[in-house]
C-alpha positions as a Markdown table, in Angstrom:
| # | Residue | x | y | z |
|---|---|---|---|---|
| 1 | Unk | 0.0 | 0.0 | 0.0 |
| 2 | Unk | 1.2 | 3.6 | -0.8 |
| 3 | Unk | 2.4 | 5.7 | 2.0 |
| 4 | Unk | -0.7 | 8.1 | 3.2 |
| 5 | Unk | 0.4 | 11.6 | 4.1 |
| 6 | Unk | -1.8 | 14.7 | 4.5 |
| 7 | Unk | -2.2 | 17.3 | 1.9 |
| 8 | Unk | 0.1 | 19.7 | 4.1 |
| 9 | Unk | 3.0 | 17.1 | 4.6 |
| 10 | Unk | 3.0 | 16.0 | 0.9 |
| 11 | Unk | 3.6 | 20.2 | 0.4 |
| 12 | Unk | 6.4 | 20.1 | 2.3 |
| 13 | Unk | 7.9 | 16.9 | 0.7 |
| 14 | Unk | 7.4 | 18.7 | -2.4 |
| 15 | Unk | 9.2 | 21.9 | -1.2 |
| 16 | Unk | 6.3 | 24.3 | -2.1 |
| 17 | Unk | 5.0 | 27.2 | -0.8 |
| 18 | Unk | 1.7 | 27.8 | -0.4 |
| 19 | Unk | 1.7 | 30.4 | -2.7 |
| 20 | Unk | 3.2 | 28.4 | -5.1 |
| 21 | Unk | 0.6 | 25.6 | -4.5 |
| 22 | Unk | -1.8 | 28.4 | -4.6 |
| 23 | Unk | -0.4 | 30.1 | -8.2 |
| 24 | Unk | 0.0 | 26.8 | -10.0 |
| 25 | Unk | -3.4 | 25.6 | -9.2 |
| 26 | Unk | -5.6 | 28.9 | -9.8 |
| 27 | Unk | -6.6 | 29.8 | -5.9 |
| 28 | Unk | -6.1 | 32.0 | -3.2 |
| 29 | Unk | -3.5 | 30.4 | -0.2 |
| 30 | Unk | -5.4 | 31.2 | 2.6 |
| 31 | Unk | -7.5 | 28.7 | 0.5 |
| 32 | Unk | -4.8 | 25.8 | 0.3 |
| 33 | Unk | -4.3 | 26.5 | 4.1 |
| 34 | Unk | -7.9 | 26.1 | 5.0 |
| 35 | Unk | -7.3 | 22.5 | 2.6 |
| 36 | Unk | -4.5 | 21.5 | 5.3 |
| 37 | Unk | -6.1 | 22.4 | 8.2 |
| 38 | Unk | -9.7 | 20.5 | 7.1 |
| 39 | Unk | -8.8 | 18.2 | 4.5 |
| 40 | Unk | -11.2 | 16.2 | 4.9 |
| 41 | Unk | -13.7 | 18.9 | 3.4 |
| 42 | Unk | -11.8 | 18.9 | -0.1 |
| 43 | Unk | -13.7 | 18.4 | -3.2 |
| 44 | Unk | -12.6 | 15.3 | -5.8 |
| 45 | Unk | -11.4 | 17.8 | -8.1 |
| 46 | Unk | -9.1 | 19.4 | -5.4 |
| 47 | Unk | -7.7 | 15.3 | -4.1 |
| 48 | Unk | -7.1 | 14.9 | -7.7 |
| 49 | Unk | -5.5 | 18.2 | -8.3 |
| 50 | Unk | -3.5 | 18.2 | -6.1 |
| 51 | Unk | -2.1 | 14.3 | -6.4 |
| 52 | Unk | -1.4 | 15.1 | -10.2 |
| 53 | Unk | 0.7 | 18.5 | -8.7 |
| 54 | Unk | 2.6 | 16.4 | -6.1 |
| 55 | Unk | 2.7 | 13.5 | -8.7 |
| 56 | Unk | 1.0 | 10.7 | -6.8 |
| 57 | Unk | -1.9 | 8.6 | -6.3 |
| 58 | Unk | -5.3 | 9.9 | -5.0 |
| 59 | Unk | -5.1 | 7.2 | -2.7 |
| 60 | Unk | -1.7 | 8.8 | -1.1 |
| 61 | Unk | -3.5 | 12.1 | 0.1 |
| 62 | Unk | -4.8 | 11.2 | 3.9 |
| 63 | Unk | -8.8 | 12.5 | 3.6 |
């Protein structure tokens, strides 16, 4: 099974900002901050967003 991290700690592997998260994906960061700190209220187009950003599965974002 893939390793499960949350959608902060696979920034931070990544070495991103969230600014940069923010810029690249079209949204605001206090937006991709409000994703880390509640991810379990993110859309399937944000899980699926965000895994093809940080190049990995869906299944390896914790929800």
């Amino acid at each position: 099974m893939p390793e499960q991290l949350s959608v902060r700690k696979w920034r931070l592997v990544r070495d991103l900002k969230q600014q940069e998260v923010a810029d690249i994906l079209g949204v605001n960061a206090k937006t991709v901050g409000h994703w880390e700190k509640d991810g379990t209220n993110l859309s399937n187009v944000t899980v699926y967003a965000l895994a093809k950003l940080y190049d990995i599965e869906v299944d390896q974002i914790k929800v």
